[in-house]
C-alpha positions in Angstrom: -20.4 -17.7 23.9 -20.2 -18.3 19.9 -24.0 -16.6 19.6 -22.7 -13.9 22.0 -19.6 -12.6 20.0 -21.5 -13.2 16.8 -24.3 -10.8 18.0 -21.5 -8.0 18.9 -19.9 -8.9 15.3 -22.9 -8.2 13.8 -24.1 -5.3 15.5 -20.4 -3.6 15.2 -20.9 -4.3 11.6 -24.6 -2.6 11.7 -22.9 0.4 13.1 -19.8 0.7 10.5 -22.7 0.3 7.8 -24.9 3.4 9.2 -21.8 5.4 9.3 -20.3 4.6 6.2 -24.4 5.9 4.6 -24.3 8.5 6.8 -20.7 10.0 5.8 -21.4 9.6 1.7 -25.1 11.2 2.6 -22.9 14.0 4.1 -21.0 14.1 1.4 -18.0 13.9 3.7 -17.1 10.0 2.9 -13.7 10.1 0.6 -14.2 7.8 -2.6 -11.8 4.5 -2.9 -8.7 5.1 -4.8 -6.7 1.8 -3.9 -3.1 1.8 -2.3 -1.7 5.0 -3.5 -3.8 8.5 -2.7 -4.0 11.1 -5.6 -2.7 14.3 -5.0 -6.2 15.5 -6.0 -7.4 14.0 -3.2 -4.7 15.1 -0.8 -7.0 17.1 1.2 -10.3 15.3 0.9 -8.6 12.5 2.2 -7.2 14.1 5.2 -10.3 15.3 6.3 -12.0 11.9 5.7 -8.9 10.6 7.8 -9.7 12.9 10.6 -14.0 12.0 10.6 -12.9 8.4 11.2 -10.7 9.0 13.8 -13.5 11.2 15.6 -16.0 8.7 15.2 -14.1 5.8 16.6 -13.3 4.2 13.0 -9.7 4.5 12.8 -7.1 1.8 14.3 -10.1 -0.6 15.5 -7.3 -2.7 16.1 -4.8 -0.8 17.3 -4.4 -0.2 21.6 -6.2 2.5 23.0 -3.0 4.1 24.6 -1.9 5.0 21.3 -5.4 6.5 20.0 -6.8 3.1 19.4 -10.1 1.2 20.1 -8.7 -1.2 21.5 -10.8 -4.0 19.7 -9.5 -6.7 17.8 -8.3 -7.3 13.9 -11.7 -8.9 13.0 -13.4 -5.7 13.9 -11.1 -3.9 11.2 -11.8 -6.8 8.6 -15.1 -5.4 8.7 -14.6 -2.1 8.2 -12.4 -3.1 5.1 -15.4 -5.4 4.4 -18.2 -2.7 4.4 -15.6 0.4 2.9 -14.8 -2.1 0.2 -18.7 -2.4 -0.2 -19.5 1.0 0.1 -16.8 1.8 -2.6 -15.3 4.4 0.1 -11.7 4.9 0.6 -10.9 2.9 3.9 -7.6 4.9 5.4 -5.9 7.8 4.2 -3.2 5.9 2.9 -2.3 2.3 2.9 1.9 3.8 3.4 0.9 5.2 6.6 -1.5 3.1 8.4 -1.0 -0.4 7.2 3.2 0.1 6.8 4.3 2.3 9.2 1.6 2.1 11.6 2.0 -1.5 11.7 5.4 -1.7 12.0 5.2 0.3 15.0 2.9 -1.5 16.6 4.8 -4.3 15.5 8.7 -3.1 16.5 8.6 0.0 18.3 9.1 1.5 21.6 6.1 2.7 23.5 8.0 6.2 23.3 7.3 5.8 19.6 4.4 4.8 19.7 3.1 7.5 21.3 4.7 9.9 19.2 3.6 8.7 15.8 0.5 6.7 16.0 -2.3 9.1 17.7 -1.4 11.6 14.5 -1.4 9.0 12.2 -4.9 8.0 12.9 -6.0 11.3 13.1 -4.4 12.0 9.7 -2.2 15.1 11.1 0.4 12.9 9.9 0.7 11.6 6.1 3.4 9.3 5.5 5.3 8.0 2.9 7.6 5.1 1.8 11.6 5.6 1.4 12.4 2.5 -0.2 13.1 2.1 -3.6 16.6 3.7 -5.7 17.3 4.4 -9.0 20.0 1.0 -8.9 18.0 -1.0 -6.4 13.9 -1.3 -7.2 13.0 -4.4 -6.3 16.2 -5.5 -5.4 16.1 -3.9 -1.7 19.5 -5.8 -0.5 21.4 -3.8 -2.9 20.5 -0.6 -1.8 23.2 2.1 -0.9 21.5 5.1 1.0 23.6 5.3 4.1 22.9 6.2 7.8 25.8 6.5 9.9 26.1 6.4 13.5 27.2 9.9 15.0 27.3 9.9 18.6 23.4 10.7 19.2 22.3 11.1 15.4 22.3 9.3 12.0 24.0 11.0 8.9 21.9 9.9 5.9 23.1 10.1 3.1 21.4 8.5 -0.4 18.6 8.9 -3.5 15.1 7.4 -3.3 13.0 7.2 -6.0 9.1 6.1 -6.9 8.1 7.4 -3.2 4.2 8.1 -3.4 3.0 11.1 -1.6 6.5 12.5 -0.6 5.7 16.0 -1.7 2.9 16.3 1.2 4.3 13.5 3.7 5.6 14.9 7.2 6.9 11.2 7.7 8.6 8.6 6.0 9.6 4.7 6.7 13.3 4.6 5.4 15.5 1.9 4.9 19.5 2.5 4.6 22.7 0.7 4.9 24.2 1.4 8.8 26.5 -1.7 8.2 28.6 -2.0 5.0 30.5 -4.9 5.9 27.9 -6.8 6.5 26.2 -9.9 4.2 23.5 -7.3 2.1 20.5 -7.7 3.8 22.0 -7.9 7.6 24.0 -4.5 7.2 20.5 -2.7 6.5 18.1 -0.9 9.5 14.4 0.9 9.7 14.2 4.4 10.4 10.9 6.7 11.2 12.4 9.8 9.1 10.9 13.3 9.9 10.4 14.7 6.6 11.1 18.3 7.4 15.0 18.1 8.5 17.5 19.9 6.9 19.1 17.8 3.8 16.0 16.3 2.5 15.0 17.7 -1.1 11.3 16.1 -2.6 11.5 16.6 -6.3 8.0 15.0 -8.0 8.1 13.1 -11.1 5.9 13.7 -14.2 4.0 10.4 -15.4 2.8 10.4 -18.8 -0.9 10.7 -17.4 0.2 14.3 -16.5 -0.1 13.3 -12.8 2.7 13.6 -9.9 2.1 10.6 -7.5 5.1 9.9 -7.2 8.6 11.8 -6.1 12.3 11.2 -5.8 14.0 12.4 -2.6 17.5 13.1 -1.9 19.3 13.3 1.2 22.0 14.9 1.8 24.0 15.1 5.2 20.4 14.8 7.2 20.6 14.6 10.9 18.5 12.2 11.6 18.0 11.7 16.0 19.1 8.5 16.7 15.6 7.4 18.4 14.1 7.3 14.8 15.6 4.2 14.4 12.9 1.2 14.8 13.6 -2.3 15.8 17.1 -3.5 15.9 20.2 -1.8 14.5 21.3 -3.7 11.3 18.2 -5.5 11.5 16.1 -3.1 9.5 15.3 -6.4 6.8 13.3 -8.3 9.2 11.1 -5.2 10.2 11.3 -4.1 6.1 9.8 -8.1 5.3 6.8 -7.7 7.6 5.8 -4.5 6.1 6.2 -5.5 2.6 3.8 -9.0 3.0 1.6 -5.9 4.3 2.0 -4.0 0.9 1.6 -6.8 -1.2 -1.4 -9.0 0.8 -5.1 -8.3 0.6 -8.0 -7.8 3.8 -9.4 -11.3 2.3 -13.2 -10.5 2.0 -12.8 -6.9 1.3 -10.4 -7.4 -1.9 -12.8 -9.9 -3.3 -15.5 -7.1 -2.8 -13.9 -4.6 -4.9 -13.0 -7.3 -7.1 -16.5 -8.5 -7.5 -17.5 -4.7 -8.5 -15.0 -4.7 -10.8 -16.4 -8.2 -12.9 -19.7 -6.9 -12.6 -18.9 -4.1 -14.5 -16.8 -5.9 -17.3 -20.1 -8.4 -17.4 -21.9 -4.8 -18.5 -20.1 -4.4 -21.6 -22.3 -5.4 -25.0 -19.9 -6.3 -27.9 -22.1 -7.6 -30.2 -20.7 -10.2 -33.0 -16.7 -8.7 -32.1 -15.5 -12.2 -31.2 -12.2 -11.4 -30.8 -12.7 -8.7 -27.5 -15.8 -11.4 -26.5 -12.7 -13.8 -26.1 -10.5 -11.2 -24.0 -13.6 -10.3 -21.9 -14.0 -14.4 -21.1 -10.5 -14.7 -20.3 -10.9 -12.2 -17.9 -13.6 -12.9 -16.0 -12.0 -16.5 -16.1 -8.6 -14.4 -14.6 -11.2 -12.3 -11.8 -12.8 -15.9 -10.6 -9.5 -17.5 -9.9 -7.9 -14.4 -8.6 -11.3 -14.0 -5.7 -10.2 -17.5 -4.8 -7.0 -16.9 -4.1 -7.4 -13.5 -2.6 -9.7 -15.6 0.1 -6.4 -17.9 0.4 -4.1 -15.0 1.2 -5.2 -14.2 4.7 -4.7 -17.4 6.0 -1.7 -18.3 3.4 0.4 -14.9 3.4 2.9 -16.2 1.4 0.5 -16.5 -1.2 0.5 -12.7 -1.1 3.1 -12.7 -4.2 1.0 -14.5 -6.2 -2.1 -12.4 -5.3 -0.5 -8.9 -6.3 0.9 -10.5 -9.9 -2.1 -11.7 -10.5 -4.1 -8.4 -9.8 -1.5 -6.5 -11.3 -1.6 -8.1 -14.9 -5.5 -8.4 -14.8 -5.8 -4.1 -14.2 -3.6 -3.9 -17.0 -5.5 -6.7 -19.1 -8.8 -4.8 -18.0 -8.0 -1.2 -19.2 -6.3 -2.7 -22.1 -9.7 -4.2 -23.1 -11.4 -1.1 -22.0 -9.3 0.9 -24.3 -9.8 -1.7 -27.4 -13.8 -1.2 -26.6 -13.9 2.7 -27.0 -11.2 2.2 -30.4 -10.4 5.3 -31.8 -12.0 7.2 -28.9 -9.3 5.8 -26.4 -7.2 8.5 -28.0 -8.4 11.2 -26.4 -8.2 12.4 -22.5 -10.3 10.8 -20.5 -10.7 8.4 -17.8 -9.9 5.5 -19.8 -7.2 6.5 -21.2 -5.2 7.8 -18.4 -6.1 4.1 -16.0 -4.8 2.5 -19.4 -1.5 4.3 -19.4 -1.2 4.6 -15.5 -1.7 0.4 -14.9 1.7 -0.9 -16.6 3.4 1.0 -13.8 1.8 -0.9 -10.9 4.1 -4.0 -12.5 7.1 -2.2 -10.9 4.8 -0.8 -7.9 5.2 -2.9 -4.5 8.1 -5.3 -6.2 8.1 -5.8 -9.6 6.1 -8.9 -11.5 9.5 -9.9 -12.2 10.5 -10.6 -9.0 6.8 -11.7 -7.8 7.6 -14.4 -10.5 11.3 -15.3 -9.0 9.8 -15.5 -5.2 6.6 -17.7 -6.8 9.2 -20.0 -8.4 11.6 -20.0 -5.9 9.7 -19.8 -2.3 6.3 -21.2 -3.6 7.2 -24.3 -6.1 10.8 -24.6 -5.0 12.4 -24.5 -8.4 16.1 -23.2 -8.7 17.0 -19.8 -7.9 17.5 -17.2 -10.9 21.2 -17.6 -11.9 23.1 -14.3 -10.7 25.3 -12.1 -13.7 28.9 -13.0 -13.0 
């Protein structure tokens, strides 16, 4: 029985392989860009999206009712495995099909299921993520974005900010208070927000790379039907938890791919007698070896995830710091080392700040006293 699922395994993974070659011999096969798609690639992504879909690469894992194939979650760690490998982009967007989509699979009705998953897949819908406000980053409990029950609707009511894709997302995975008299993180619910309602204003923000990933939205007075609510009502937090150990965990095998890629390429770099950047460039390699052990920890240990994403975080920014120090005076100018250097400190606030990855490590993982609170 072992030999027998190890053969399909194997073959499964033959096939993924053949396609992946075949795609980037086509030239249709959309290069790897990481969590958060580049508006440059808006459209090249979409299409990519839709050639998996109609090739039976998309949702592997996901049930066949709901555009599917029905296999099972090892079939979609290989295809991490081999796009991570092939250096090809393995979803449209990690907001769409790892958060939303699994938090329908994971909370919703079959009604919603049906209605947001097939075009997910098929990339006819882009999604975003309607977390985040300007007074409550990583501090979700505090947010004060309100939905209020009306009779069949929602009124929502509230600022977002830092939302990736917004300005082409049809969708959106929304958190907002339906329960202010509740304890913080009990009065809060999960909604399935159709980006195109009356009320909703995208406004893109300019990062000092010149680029517009990311957007603030406002709401104001959106009708929102109240079957967009998913899970629970006032139980948005356990829904919002699951999809944020999503955000912030790794596809094992597949992040210690990419991760391999990127040490062979810092082992390329000749420094001659400079034994000061010789020193950064050990230390990180040092960082990349410990952090491919513990990205092999994270799928079985989730709760190591926190540690994972701090950990990659400050090594991208320790990376293209080093990159930039290489080039010198060069690193001035526009170019692609310049702009990774000056986009990487923002992924410390991106998917829950390294502050607070260092207060849940401290707290959850070693079990040291919690952070006092400002009286």
């Amino acid at each position: 029985m072992y030999e027998n699922r190890t053969q399909v395994m194997d073959e499964f993974r033959t096939r993924v392989v053949d396609f992946l070659q075949a795609s980037i011999a086509e030239g249709t096969a959309c290069p790897a860009f990481g969590a958060i798609l580049p508006p440059e690639l808006h459209d090249e992504a979409r299409r990519w999206q839709a050639g998996m879909a109609a090739a039976g690469m998309a949702g592997l894992h996901w049930p066949s009712a709901f555009g599917g194939q029905g296999l099972t979650r090892a079939h979609s760690t290989i295809w991490f495995e081999e796009c991570a490998r092939a250096d090809v982009a393995p979803y449209i967007n990690l907001q769409g099909i790892i958060l939303a989509g699994e938090a329908i699979l994971r909370a919703g009705t079959d009604e919603q299921r049906a209605e947001h998953l097939p075009s997910t897949l098929t990339g006819e819908t882009l999604w975003c993520q309607l977390f985040s406000e300007p007074g409550s980053g990583s501090d979700l409990a505090s947010l004060s974005t309100a939905a209020v029950l009306d009779g069949e609707r929602f009124i929502v009511n509230g600022q977002k900010v830092w939302s990736s894709n917004a300005q082409f997302a049809e969708k959106a995975i929304l958190m907002a208070r339906t329960n202010p008299d509740a304890a913080p993180h009990r009065g809060i619910s999960f909604f399935l927000l159709d980006m195109s309602l009356p009320g909703i204003e995208v406004r893109p923000i300019k990062q000092m790379t010149g680029d517009q990933e990311f957007c603030e939205v406002f709401m104001t007075d959106v009708e929102m039907p109240a079957d967009a609510l998913l899970g629970d009502l006032d139980n948005g937090w356990a829904v919002a938890m699951n999809v944020l150990i999503d955000e912030r965990g790794s596809f094992g095998e597949a992040g210690v791919i990419s991760l391999g890629r990127e040490l062979d390429r810092l082992g390329e770099y000749e420094l001659g007698d400079d034994h000061v950047l010789t020193d950064r460039l050990a230390g990180l390699v040092g960082q990349g070896k410990a952090l491919m052990s513990l990205l092999r920890r994270v799928g079985a240990e989730p709760t190591m995830a926190p540690a994972a994403k701090l950990m990659r975080t400050e090594m991208a920014v320790a990376t293209h710091g080093l990159r930039a120090a290489i080039r010198g005076p060069q690193a001035m100018l526009d170019d692609d080392v310049t702009r990774e250097m000056l986009y990487s400190p923002g992924m410390r606030v991106a998917g829950g700040s390294s502050e607070i990855q260092r207060n849940i490590i401290g707290e959850r993982l070693l079990g040291l006293p919690k952070e006092p609170k400002p009286s």
